[in-house]
C-alpha positions as CSV (number, residue, x, y, z in Angstrom):
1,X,0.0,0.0,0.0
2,X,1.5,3.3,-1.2
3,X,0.8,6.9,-0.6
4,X,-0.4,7.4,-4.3
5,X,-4.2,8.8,-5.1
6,X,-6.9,6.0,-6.0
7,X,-7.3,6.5,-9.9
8,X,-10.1,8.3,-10.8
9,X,-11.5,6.4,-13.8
10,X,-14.8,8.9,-14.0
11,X,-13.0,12.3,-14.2
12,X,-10.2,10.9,-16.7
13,X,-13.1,9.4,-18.8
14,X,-14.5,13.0,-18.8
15,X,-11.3,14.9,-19.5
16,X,-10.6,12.7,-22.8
17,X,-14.1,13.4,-24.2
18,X,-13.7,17.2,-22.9
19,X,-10.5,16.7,-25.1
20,X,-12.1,15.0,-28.4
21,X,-15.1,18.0,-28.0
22,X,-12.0,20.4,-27.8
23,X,-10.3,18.7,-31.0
24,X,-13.5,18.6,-32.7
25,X,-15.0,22.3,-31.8
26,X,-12.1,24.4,-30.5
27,X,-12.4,26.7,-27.8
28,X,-15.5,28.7,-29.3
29,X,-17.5,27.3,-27.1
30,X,-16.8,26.4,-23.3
31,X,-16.1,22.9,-22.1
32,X,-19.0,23.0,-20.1
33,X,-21.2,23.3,-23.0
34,X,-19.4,21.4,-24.9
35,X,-20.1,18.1,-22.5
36,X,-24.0,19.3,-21.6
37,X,-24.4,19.0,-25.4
38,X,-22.6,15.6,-25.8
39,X,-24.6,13.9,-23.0
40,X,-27.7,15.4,-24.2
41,X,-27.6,13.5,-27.4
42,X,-26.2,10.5,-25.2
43,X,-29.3,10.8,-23.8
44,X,-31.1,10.7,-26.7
45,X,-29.5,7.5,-28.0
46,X,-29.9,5.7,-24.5
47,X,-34.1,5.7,-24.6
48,X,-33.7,4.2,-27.5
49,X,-33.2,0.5,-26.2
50,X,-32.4,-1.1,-29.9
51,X,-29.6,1.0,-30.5
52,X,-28.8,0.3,-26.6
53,X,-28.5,-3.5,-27.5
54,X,-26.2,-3.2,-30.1
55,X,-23.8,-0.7,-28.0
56,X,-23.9,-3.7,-24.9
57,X,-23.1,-6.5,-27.3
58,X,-20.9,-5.5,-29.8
59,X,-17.7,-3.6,-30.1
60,X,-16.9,-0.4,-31.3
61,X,-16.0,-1.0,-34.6
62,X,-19.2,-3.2,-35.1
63,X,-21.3,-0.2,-33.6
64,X,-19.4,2.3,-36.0
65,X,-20.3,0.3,-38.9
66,X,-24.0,-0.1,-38.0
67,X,-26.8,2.2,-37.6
68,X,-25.3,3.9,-34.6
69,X,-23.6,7.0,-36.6
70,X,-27.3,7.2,-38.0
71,X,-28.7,7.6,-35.0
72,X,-26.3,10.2,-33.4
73,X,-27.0,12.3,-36.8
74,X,-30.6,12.3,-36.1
75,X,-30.2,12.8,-32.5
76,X,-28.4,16.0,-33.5
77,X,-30.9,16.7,-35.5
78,X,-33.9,16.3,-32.6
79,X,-32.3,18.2,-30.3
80,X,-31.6,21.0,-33.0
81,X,-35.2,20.7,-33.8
82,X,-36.0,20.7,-30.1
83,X,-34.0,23.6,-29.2
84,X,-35.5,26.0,-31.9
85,X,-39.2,24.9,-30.8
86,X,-38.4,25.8,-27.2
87,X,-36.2,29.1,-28.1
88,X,-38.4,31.1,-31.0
89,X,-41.6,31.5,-28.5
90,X,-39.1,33.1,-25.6
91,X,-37.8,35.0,-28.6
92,X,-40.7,36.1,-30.3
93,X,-42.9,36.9,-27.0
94,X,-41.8,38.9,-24.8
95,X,-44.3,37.7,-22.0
96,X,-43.0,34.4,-22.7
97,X,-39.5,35.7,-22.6
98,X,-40.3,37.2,-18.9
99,X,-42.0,34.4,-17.6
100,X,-38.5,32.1,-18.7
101,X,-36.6,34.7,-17.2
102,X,-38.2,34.7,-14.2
103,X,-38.0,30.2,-14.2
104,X,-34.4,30.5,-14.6
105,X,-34.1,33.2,-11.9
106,X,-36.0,30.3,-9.7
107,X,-33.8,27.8,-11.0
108,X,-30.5,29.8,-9.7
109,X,-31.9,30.9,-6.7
110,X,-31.8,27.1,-5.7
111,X,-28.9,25.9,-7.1
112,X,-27.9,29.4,-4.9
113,X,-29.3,28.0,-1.7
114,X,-27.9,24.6,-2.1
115,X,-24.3,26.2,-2.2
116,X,-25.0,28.2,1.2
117,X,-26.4,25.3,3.1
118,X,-23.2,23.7,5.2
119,X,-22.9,19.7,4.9
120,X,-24.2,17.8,7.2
């Protein structure tokens, strides 16, 4: 038993994708986005329990050569579509626009409160 620090397998997992986003989109956009975005469409693919299947039981290559990149594409897609359908009413409304503004100011004020409160 050594002195060294236990291996942590979950934040070197995210610093190489955080490093393949950064290869693939630069430093235009932050890393934070960058990762939300990749495990939104992450999300996407994992409801879909075919596709699921196929990423338990075969390889990667196998998975690369399948209908996985399809589904990634279209997953893009969704979520681009998505996005637009919930952006152009906060755009195009103000009232809308306010009444977001005023969720999001909820949605701090929490994430706010949680930081304040000491551990127990």
């Amino acid at each position: 038993m050594g002195s060294a620090k236990p291996f942590d397998t979950e934040k070197q997992r995210l610093a190489e994708i955080i490093d393949r986003l950064n290869d693939l989109y630069g430093a235009e956009v932050c890393d934070d986005d960058k990762l939300h975005f990749a495990n939104g469409i992450a999300d996407r693919i994992e409801r879909d329990e075919s596709v699921m299947a196929q990423v338990r039981s075969h390889g990667d290559d196998q998975v690369m050569h399948g209908l996985f990149p399809k589904k990634v594409t279209d997953a893009v897609l969704d979520a681009l579509s998505d996005h637009e359908k919930l952006s152009m009413p906060l755009l195009e409304d103000e009232e809308i626009g306010r009444q977001f503004a005023l969720l999001i100011l909820k949605l701090l004020a929490g994430r706010t409160e949680r930081k304040l409160q000491p551990d127990t």
